[in-house]
Each structure stands twice: as structure tokens, then as C-alpha cells.
N, C-alpha and C positions, 0 to 999 in steps of 0.2 A: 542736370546738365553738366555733361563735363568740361574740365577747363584747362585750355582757351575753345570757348567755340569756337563758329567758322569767323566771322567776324574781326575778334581778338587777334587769330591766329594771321589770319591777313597783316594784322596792324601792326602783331611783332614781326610778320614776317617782312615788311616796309620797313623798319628801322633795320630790320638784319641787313637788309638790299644796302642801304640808305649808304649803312656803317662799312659794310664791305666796297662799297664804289667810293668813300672818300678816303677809305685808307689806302686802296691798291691807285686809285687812280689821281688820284690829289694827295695824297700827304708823301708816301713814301716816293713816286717818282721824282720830288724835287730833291729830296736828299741822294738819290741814287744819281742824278743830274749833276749836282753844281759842289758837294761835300768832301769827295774821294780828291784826296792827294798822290795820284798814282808817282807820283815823285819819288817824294819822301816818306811816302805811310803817312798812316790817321788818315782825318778829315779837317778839311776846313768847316770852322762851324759859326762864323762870325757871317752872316750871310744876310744880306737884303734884302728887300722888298722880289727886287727880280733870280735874287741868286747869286748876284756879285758879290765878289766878296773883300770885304773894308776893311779887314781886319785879320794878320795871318796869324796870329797867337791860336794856338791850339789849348783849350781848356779839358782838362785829364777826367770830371766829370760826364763831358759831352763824349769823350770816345769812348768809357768806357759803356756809358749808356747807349750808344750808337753802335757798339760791338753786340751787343744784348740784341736788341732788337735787330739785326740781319741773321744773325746767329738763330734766336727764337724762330724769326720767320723761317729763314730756311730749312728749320725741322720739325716747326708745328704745321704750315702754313702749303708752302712748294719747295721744293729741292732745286731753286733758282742758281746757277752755277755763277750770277753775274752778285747774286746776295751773299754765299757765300767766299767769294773772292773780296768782297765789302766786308765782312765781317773778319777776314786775314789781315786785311790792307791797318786794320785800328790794334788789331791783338796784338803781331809783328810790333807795329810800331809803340805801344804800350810795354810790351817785355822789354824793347831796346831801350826805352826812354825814360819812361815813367818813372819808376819804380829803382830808390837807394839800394844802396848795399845793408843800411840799418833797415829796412822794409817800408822805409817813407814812402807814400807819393806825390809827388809833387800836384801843387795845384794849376801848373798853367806853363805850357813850352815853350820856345818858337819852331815856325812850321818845319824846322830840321831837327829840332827833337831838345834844343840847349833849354837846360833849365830856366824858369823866369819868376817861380814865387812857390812857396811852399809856405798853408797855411798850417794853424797850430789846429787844426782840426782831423778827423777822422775817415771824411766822407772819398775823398778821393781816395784812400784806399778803398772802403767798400766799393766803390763802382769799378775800379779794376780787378775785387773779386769778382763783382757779378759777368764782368767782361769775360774771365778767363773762363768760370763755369761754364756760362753759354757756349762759350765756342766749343770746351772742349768735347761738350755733346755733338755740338755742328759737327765738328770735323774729324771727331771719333780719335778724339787724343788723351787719354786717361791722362797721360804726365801733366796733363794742365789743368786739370782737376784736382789732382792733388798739390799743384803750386795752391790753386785756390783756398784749398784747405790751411794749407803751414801759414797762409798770408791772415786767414778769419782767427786762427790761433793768434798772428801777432795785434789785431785789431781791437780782440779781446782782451788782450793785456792792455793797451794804448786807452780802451774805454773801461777799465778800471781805474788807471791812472793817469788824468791827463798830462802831469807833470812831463808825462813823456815821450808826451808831441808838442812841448814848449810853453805847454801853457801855467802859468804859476799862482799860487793861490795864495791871498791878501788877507792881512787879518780884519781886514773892516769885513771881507763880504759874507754876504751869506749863504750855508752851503746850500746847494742845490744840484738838481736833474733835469734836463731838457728830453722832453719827448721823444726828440727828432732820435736820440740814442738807442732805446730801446725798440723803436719799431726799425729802424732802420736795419737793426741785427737781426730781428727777425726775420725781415723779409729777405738777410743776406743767407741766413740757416735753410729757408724755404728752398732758395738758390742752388745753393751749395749740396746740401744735403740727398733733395729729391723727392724719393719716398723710403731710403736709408736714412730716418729721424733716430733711430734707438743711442748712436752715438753723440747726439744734441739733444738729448731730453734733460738735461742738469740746465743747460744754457737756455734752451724754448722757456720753461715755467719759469726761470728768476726773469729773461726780457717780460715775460707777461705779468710776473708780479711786478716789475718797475714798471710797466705801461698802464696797471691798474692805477697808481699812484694819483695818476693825473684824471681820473674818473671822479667828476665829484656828482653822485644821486644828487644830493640835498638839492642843489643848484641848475641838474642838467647840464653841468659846462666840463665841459675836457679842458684844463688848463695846458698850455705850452711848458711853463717850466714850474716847480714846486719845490719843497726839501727834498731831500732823500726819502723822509718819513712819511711826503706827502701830504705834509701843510703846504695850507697858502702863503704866499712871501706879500707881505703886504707894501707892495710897488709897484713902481707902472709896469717892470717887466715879469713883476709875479700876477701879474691882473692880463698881462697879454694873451690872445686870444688869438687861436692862426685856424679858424674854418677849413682849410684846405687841409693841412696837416692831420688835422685830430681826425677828419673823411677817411682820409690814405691810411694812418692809423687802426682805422676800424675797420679795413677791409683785409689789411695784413690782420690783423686779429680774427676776423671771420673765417680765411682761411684754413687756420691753425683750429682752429674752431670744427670748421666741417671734417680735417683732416684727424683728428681724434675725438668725434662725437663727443662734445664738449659743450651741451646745451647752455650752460650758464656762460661761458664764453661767447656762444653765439646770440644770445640776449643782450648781452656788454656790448658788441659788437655793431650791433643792429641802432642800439640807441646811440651810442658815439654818432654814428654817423647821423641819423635822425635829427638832436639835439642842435649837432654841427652846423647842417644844413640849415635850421629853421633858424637857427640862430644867426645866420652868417649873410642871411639875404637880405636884399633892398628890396625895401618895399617899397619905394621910390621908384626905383630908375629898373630894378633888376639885377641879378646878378649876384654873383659874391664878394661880400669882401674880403681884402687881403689879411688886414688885422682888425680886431675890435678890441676894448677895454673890457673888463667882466664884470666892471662897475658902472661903465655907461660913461665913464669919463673920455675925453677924445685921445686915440692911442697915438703914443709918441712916435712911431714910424709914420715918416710924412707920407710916404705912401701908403696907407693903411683903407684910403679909400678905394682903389685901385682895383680892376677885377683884372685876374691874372688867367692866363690860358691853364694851366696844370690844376689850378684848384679847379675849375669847373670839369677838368678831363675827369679829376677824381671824382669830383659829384655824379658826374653819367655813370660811373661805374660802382660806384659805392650805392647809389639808390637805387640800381638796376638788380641789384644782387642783394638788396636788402627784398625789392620785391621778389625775387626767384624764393627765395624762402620762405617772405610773411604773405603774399599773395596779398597785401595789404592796400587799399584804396591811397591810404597817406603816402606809400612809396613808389607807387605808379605817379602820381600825382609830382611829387616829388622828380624823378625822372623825366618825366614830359618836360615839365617847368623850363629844367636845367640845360635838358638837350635844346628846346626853343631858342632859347636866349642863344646858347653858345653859338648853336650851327646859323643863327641870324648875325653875331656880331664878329668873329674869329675866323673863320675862313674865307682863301683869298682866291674869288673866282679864276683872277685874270694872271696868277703865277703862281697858284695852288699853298699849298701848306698853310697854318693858320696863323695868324699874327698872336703875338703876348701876350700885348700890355694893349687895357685899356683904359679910357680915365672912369671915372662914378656912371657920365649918362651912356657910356658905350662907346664913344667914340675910340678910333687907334689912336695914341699915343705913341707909340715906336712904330715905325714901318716895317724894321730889321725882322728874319724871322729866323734868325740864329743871331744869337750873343753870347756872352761870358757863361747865363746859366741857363737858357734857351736850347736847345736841340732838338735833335732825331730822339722821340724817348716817348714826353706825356701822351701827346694825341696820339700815336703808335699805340702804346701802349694800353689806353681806356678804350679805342676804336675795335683791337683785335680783341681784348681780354670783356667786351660788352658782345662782340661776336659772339665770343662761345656761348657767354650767360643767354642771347640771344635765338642762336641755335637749338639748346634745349627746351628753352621754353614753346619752341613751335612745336615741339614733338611733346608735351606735357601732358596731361590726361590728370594733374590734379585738381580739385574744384577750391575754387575762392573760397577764400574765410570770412570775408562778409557780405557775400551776393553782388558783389563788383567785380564787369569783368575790361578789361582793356579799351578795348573797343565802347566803353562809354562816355570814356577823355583821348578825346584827340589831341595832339597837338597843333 
């Protein structure tokens, strides 16, 4: 029997339908609705339950993410003349605003663009590399490709050294690497790059040597942060444990993986996420959590019990893509699970888009469905990029690897 039979194929083809009507008709109309500052550029991204908006600070994360995705859309998706006029409206106002004359970028504006807080960290420039990449495909502007470029150069120095985005180093601590670093770069290379990698192959293998780092077999557990050398730091922040991340982590790694036939990568890959997942769920209530301890002790983020909208985005996407590969019973399984829960607790019938934050049994906790680090971005993002994995698998014609075929677990 080939695989998906008819059955199967119906069942991924119900989640393909399912995934395409709550991204085109529930997620992305509210941000095209209530986000655009046709004013002053950007988006408002501090946004409500109904779409109002409480808060005009402009967070340099959220537009460059929200530049990404109208940009993505408009040239993977439809050639919407109103998305890529949204995808201007954030770039425009990012080149004017965002972005030092030293290559800083600030972390947060007001809705006229005056500076309001610039963190000692890295991430806002990556998101306004990914921003200018994007567009400059959207709008067929090489010159902003190559700003994108000169800015990943200076990002790259910044994350060799952080000295030199203000942050300074104590002689109590101890050294170490945060995850978030190395996939982060990766997925800015993926970006940037294309399928022109030959001039990023020095920078791909050292991010994926520092992202093995945090790979621990013995234990099954991707730790958050480590040494350099990738020992454990024996502390509550060396025992932390971020579910969500290490998912997203191993899906930027799988990528890189299928993009250079890289089987021991794509094995790495596959269990990161696996491990993550099984490890990150309640068995209780449902769901993921936000942090756990690696020791089993209670993790010092009070919010740690907390199921978050983006971790679960990466879990539909991460388990969905571990099964396109392993055709595996545990990641179908896996997948159903995640999508259940989600599409039961996070989206909002009655003014679309998904809420955040929930507490442990499910319930909302925040109404807002834009904040500080909330946007146009996760659910976009796992909606369309489960599409495509979606998409293919209806046309598939390979057979299961343990006589399980979709259509035996419904959700």
C-alpha cells in the first residue's frame, strides 16, 4: 500500500484546509486591519483583545518580524499589492528609525520613530536583518540585500564579543553560551544567504558546532545555556530548560540538514525536537511548558508554568516535519496532540488572531494579542511553513516505516 492512502490523504488534506483558512482568514486579516501606521510607518503592535490599541511604543522586534512575514507572503503566497505596501510601510520605517550610525538597533521606539530603550543584546538587529532580506526579494531591491548582508557581518562581530553591545563580564561568573545565539544565526544565514550558502559555510558549521554544544545524548535534554566547551553549569540557570526554543532550534537545524544531505544532522535534529516535546508536556492539564529545571527542581522563572503561544506554534511545525521524514507513529502522534490543544485554547473566534499567554489549566491570561514581544510572526509563521510540509505530503507516494498510516489517529 502506498503512502498516504485515500484515507490519510483526506486527513492531511483537512489540516492543510484547516491551516490555510486560519492563516488567510483569522490570523493575518487582523494584523492587516488594526497594525499599519499609515502615518508615520511601522505598525502598531501593542494590540487587544478587539484590535485597539493601548500602547503606541513600537517594538523593533515586532516590525521587523511583521516586515518578514507580508514580504514572505507576498512572494511565496499571492502578489497582494495591499501586503506588499505592508511590508514598505515597516522597512521604510526601520531604515529611518531603527538602526545607529554604530549598527545598533534599538530595542523599542515611539510611534514616530524617537528612540526609547536599546538593549545589550543582539536580537533586534537580527530581525531587522531578516526584515530587509525579505523585502528586498518582495520588492526586487538588491541594494537591501546587501545592507542586509554588511549588518549580519556586524552582528557577527557583536556575537563574538558582547563587550560590544554593552554588556560586561564579571570575574565571579561563569563563562558560558546561550542557545538562543547560535540558532538564531543560523536561521539569519538561511535568510540572508538563500541557496547562495558557499559564502557562509565557515559561519553554518561553527553555529552548528556551538548549537551541538547544548545536545546532551546521555540525558535526552538540549540545555538552554552551557560553557563554551559545553559542560553543564551547575545552577538554576545552567539546569534551565526552554521546550520551545530547543523545538525551533531543531527545526532551524533540520533545515540545514535537508539543505546539505546531512543525515547525522538530520537525526540530531529530529530528536532535539522529540526529546523537547516529550519532555516539555503536561501530563496534567496539557500543553507546554514555558521553562522546566533539568533536575526536576521548580524553575526560577515564575512564569515557567505558563503555556505560551510560539512554543506550541513551533511544536506543530517541528513535529509535523519530523514526521515528513520519519513517517514515524511517535510524530504523527506527536503533531495531533499539539495541534488539539492549541487550535482548542489560543484562537479567538470572536476578533481572530490567537491570544499568548495561557496560565497551566488553559485558561487566557492576557487578552492583548500584541505586546512588547507578541506579534504578526509565530502563528504566521508555523501556519504557512506547516502548509507547505502539508502540501507535500498529500502528493507523497512514500510508505510508512511501521505500518501506521495517519488516518489511524485522528485528532
Amino acid at each position: 500500500m502506498k503512502f498516504p492512502d485515500r484515507a490519510s490523504q483526506s486527513v492531511i488534506k483537512n489540516y492543510r484546509q484547516k491551516y490555510e483558512q486560519e492563516l488567510l482568514e483569522n490570523v493575518i486579516p487582523f494584523w492587516e486591519k488594526h497594525s499599519p501606521d499609515v502615518k508615520n510607518g511601522g505598525y502598531f503592535n501593542c494590540l487587544d483583545q478587539d484590535g485597539k490599541i493601548y500602547d503606541r511604543t513600537k517594538h523593533i522586534w515586532l516590525q521587523g518580524r511583521q516586515v518578514w512575514i507580508f514580504s514572505k507572503f507576498y512572494r511565496e503566497i499571492e502578489q497582494k499589492s495591499n501586503w506588499l505596501k505592508i511590508a514598505q510601510l515597516g522597512a521604510d520605517f526601520l531604515q529611518n528609525h531603527a538602526i545607529r550610525d554604530d549598527r545598533r538597533v534599538y530595542f523599542s521606539l515611539t510611534a514616530e520613530g524617537k528612540p526609547v530603550y536599546l538593549q545589550r543584546k543582539i536580537f533586534s538587529e537580527c530581525f531587522y536583518i531578516m526584515a530587509l532580506a525579505a523585502f528586498s526579494r518582495a520588492s526586487e531591491q538588491p541594494k537591501l540585500l546587501q545592507e542586509a548582508k554588511r549588518e549580519l557581518e556586524k552582528v557577527w562581530e557583536f556575537a563574538e564579543d558582547f563587550t560590544k553591545v554593552g554588556r560586561e563580564n564579571y570575574s565571579g561568573e561563569t563563562p558560558r553560551q546561550s542557545l538562543a545565539v547560535p540558532m538564531i544565526l543560523l536561521n539569519l544565514i538561511e535568510e540572508v544567504a538563500g541557496e547562495e550558502t558557499n559564502n557562509y559555510q565557515r559561519e553554518i558549521e561553527d553555529c552548528i558546532r556551538r548549537l551541538y554544544l547544548h545536545i546532551h545524548p546521555e540525558n535526552q535534554t538540549v540545555y538552554e545555556t552551557v560553557t563554551p566547551e559545553g559542560n553543564l553549569i551547575e545552577s538554576s540557570e545552567g539546569r534551565l530548560l526552554n521546550p520551545g526554543h530547543a523545538i525551533e532550534a531543531g527545526w532551524f537545524l533540520q533545515h540545514w540538514a535537508q539543505k546539505f544531505g546531512r543525515k547525522d544532522w538530520e537525526k540530531s535534529a529530529i530528536e532535539m525536537i522529540r526529546w523537547s516535546f516529550q519532555r516539555g508536556w503536561d501530563q496534567k492539564y496539557g500543553g507546554i511548558y514555558y521553562f522546566l529545571d533539568a533536575d526536576g527542581y521548580s524553575p526560577t522563572p515564575l512564569e515557567w508554568f505558563m503555556k505560551l503561544w510560539w512554543v506550541h506554534c513551533e511544536a506543530i511545525y517541528g513535529n509535523l516535519l519530523n514526521f515528513s521524514l520519519t513517517r514515524a507513529e511517535t510524530d504523527w502522534k506527536a503533531f495531533v496532540e499539539v495541534d488539539a490543544y492549541s487550535f482548542q485554547h489560543f484562537p479567538d473566534p470572536d476578533y481572530g488572531e490567537w491570544f499568548g499567554y495561557l496560565d497551566r489549566t488553559g485558561e487566557v491570561s492576557h487578552r492583548f494579542k500584541g505586546g512588547p514581544y507578541k506579534g504578526c510572526f509565530h502563528v504566521a509563521r508555523s501556519l504557512w511553513l506547516s502548509c507547505q510540509i502539508l502540501q507535500k505530503l498529500e502528493k507523497s507516494s512514500l510508505k510508512p516505516k511501521s505500518g501506521f498510516t495517519p488516518a489511524q489517529i485522528l485528532a
